[in-house]
C-alpha positions as CSV (number, residue, x, y, z in Angstrom):
1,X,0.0,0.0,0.0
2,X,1.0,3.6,-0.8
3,X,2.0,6.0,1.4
4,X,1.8,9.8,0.4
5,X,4.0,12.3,1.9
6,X,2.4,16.1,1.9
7,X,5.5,18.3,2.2
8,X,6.2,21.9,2.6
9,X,9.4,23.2,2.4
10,X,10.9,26.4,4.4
11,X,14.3,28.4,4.0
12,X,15.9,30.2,6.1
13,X,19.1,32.3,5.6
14,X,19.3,33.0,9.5
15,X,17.5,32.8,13.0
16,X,16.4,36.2,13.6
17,X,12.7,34.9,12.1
18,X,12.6,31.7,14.2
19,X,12.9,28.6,13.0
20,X,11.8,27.7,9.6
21,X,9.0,25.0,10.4
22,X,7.1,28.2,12.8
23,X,6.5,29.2,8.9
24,X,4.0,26.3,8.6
25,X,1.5,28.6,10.5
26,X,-2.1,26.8,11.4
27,X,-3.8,28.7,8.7
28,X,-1.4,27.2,5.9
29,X,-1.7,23.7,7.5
30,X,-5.3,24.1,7.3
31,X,-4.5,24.8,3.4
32,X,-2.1,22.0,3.0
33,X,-4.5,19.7,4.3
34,X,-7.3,20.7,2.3
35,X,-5.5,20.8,-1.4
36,X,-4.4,16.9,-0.1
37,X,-8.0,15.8,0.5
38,X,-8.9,17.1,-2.9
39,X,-6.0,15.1,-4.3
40,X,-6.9,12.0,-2.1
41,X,-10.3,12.1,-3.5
42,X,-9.5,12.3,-6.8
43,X,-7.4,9.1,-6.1
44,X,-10.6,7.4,-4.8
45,X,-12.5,8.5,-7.8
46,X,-9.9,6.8,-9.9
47,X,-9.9,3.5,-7.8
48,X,-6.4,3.8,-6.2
49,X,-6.0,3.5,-2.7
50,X,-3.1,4.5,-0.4
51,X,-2.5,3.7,3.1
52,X,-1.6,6.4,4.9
53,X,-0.9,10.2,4.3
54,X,1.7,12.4,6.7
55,X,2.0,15.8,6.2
56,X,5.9,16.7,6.5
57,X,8.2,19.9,6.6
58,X,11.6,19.9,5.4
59,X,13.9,23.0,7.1
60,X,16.6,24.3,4.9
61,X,18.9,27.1,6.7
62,X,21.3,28.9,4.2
63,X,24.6,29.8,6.2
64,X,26.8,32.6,6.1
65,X,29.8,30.6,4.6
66,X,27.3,29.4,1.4
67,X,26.7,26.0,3.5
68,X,23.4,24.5,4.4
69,X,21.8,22.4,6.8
70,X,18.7,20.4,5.7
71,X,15.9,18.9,8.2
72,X,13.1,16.4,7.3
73,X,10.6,16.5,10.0
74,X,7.8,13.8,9.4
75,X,4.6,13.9,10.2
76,X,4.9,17.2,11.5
77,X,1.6,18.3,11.6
């Protein structure tokens, strides 16, 4: 069985906005959510089924010295 993976993604070139995932506010989660049970139903109209869904953020932080750091957060919300 399928499992689909929902994921917004955040960058970041420093701290002084918080952390990347306090981006994902409630009201974009809300919006997230309800663009994947429009896709999830047009999966059930077409026969397929999955088996789970999880709704994901991936952090990217851009650093001073052109480095990065990436961080997958599943099932975040």
């Amino acid at each position: 069985d399928l499992v689909y993976h929902f994921i917004e993604i955040k960058a970041r070139r420093g701290m002084q906005h918080g952390l990347a995932r306090e981006a994902v506010t409630k009201k974009k989660q809300k919006h997230i959510k309800r663009a994947a049970m429009l896709f999830l139903y047009d999966l059930n109209q077409k026969k397929r089924r999955w088996k789970e869904i999880s709704f994901d953020v991936i952090e990217v932080y851009l650093h001073e010295d052109f480095q990065s750091s990436i961080h997958y957060l599943p099932q975040c919300f």
